[in-house]
N, C-alpha and C positions, 0 to 999 in steps of 0.2 A: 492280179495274181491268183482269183478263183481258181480258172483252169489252167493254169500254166504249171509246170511242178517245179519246186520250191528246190533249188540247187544250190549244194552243201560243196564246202571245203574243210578238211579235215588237216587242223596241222598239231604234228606230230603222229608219228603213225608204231606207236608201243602199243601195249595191249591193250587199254583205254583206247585208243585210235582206231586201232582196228577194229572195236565192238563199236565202236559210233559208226564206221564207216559201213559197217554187214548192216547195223539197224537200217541206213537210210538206204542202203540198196535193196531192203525187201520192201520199203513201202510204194507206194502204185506212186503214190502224189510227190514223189523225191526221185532226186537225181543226184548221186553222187558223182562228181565235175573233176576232183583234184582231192590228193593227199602232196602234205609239204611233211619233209623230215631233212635233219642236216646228213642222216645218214643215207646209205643209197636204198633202192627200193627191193632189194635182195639182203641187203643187212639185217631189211625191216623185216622180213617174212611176209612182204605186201605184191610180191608179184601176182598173184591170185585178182588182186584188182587194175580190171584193163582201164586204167586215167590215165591222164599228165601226173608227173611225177615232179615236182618242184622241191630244190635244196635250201631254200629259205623262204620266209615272207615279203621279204621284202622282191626274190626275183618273180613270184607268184604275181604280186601286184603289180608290178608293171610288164607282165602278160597282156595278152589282150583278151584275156580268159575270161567271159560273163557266169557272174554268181551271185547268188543272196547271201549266203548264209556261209560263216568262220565257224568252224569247231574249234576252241581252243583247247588239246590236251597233250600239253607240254610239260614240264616240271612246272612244278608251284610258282617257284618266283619269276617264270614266265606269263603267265595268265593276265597279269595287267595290265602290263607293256604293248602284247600281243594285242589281246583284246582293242586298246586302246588305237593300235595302226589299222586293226578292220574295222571300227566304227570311225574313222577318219575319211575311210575311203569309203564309207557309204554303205556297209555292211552291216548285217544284225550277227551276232556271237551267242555262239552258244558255250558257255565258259565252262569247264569241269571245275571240282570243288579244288580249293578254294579259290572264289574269285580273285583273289589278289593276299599278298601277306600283312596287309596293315588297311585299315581303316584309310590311313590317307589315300591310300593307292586305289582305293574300291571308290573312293568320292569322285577320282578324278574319270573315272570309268562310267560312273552315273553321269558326271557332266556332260559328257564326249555322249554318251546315249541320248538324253535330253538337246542337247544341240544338233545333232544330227539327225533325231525321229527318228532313232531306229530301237531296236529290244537287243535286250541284256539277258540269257535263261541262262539260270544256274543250276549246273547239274546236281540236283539232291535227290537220287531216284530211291530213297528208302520209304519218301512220301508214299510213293505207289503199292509200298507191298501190304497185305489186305490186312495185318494186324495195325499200322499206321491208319490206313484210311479208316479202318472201323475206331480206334482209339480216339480219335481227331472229329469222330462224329458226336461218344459221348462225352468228350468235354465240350466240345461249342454245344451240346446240349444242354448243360451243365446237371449228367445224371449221377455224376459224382459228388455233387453241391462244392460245398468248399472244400480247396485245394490246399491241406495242410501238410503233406511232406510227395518231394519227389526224390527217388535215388534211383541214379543213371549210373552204371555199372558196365564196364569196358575193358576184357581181362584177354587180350590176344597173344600170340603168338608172332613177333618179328624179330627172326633171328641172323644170322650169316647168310644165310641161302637170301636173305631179301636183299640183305645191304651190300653191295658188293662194291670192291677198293675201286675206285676212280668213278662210279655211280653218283647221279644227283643223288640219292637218296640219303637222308641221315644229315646234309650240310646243312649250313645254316642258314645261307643263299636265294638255293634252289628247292629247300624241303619246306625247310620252316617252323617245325616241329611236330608233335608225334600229334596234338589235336587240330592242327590243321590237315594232316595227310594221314592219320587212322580215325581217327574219333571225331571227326567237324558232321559229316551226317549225325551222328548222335545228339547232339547240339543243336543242329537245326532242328531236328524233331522235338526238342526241349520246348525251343525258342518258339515253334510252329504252335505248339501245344497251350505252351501257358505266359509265353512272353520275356521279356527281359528282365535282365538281375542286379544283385547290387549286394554292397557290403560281401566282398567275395574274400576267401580268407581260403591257403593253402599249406599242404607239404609236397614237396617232389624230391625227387630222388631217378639216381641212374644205376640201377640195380645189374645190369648185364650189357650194357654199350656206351662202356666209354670209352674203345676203340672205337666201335662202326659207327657212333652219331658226335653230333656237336651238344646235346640237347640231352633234356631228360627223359627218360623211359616211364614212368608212374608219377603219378600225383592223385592225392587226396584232397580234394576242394567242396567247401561248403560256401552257401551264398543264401539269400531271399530272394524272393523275386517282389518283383514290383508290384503285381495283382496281387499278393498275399501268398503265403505259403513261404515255406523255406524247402531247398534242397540240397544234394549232394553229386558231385561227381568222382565217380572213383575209375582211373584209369590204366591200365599197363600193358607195355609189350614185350614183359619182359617174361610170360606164361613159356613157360616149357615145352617144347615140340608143337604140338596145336593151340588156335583157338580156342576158350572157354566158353566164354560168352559174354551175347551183350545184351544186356536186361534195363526196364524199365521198372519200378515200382510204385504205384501213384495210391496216395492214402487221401481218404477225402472223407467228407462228413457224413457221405448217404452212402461209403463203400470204398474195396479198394480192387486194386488192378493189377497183376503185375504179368510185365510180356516179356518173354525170354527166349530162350535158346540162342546157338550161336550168332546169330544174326541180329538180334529182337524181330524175330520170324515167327514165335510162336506167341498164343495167350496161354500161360501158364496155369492165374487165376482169374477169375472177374467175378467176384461179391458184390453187389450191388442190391440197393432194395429194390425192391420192384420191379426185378430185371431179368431177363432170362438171354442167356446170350445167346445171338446168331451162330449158326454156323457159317465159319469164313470162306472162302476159297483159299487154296495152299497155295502158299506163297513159292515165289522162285528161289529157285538153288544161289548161290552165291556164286561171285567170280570167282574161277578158279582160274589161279595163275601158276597151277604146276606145284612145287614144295609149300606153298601157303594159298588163304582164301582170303579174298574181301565181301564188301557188301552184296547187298541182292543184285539178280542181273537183272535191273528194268528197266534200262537205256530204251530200250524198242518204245515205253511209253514216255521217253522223256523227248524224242524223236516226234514222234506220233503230235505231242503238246505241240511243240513248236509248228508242226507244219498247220493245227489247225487254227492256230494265234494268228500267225501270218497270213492264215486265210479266212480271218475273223469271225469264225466262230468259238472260241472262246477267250481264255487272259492264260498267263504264263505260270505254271506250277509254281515255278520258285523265281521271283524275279529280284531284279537285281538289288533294291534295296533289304531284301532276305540276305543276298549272298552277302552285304555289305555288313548286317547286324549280326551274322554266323561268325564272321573274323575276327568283327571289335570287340566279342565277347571273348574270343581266344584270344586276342591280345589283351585284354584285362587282367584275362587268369594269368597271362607269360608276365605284367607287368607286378602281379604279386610276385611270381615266380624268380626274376632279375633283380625285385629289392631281399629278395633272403639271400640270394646269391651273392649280392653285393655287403650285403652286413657279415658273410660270415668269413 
């Protein structure tokens, strides 16, 4: 596969789809082959791309269509299922967050990878933006020494304009809830940062959508992590017209840190001893999706990773056993979440 280029399927073809499909059309070493959507390819706003146009995966698959690589970017409770049919047929996935809505569903997705030798990349492209990769350097450096509090902070904006009546978005299904489909990159970077957690203890509340979702809108969650330290998550979508922001806080023995702006895009602070900060490159704009915004646009490198995986030279940003410990940590926090529910 050195010289050959690395040919992508993209199913589901929403605004996700469409930014996976433009990245792998501008790089030299990719071929964009096929988009799949149930709907047609003018519904999608995909006529712009000259492929095959496939109405499911399953009619895709028994094409005679030759490819490597599955984009999965479907609704949420699609991803595992899917995932699971193109590593059956011998294909590598490149899955959008989250991999799957439960822990069980993400295991069985590892197996089906390990048995079939093929890769699993999960899309977590907030890795890439340059306060991430700078952050990520001074803790594996450990220039912050001991790691005594973190507070993750996630204060957006999803209102009507997002949810709309008969939409996956908001069910229980096909969403899943507000931290696996607004807030799960923020969690990876937690997870990425300083590891897994425990003794996790919460409040939630549905402050403005208990029409448009099944779930709750805000929660205040505190936890330890297993390396040491204690932290907090504080999260809402229930912010008023825009984004606020989404900030990191990291307090340690030799300094502290905190990265901010609407995206955790910016360094706000960085006190450290003995430390004098770089200056970073500026990071990319965020998805814009028209009435509201998501995270960084860095698909182009998450794109980029996979083709140079495949063509081994190096390993996969966020592979699947990440995408597995991003979920089981939100389903911890929702299994606090459904025993208050259940008591009250």
């Amino acid at each position: 596969m050195s010289e050959q280029k690395i040919r992508f399927v993209i199913i589901g073809a929403g605004h996700i789809g469409k930014r996976h499909a433009e990245m792998v059309r501008r790089e030299d070493e990719a071929e964009l082959v096929a988009l799949v959507d149930i709907r047609t390819k003018e519904e999608c706003s995909a006529e712009h791309f000259d492929v095959p146009f496939f109405s499911s995966i399953e009619e895709l698959m028994n094409s005679d269509l030759e490819f490597d690589v599955v984009n999965v970017c479907t609704p949420n409770g699609l991803h595992a299922s899917q995932s699971l049919v193109a590593l059956s047929e011998g294909k590598h996935v490149v899955c959008e967050k989250p991999m799957g809505l439960s822990k069980d569903e993400c295991e069985k997705v590892i197996f089906k990878s390990l048995q079939m030798s093929k890769s699993v990349f999960c899309v977590m492209q907030n890795r890439y933006s340059p306060p991430s990769e700078w952050i990520k350097s001074v803790i594996d450096n450990k220039l912050l020494g001991d790691i005594f509090m973190v507070q993750l902070n996630c204060y957006w904006n999803r209102d009507d304009r997002y949810y709309k009546a008969g939409g996956w978005k908001g069910t229980k299904d096909l969403d899943g809830g507000t931290l696996f489909t607004q807030f799960s990159h923020f969690i990876d970077i937690m997870y990425w940062l300083f590891g897994d957690i425990q003794n996790i203890n919460g409040r939630f509340a549905d402050f403005t959508h208990s029409t448009s979702t099944d779930f709750e809108d805000s929660g205040l969650v505190n936890f330890e992590f297993i390396n040491g330290g204690m932290g907090c998550m504080n999260y809402s979508t229930a912010v008023a017209m825009q984004n606020l922001e989404s900030s990191m806080t990291i307090v340690g023995s030799k300094g502290s840190v905190k990265i901010g702006g609407q995206y955790m895009n910016e360094v706000e602070v960085c006190n450290i001893q003995d430390y004098e900060m770089p200056e970073l490159a500026e990071a990319n704009p965020a998805n814009d999706y028209g009435p509201y915004k998501g995270s960084a646009a860095n698909h182009n490198y998450v794109i980029k990773n996979v083709i140079d995986t495949l063509k081994g030279r190096t390993t996969a940003t966020t592979n699947a056993l990440e995408g597995l410990k991003v979920v089981e940590i939100i389903e911890r926090i929702y299994t606090v979440r459904n025993e208050q529910l259940n008591l009250q």
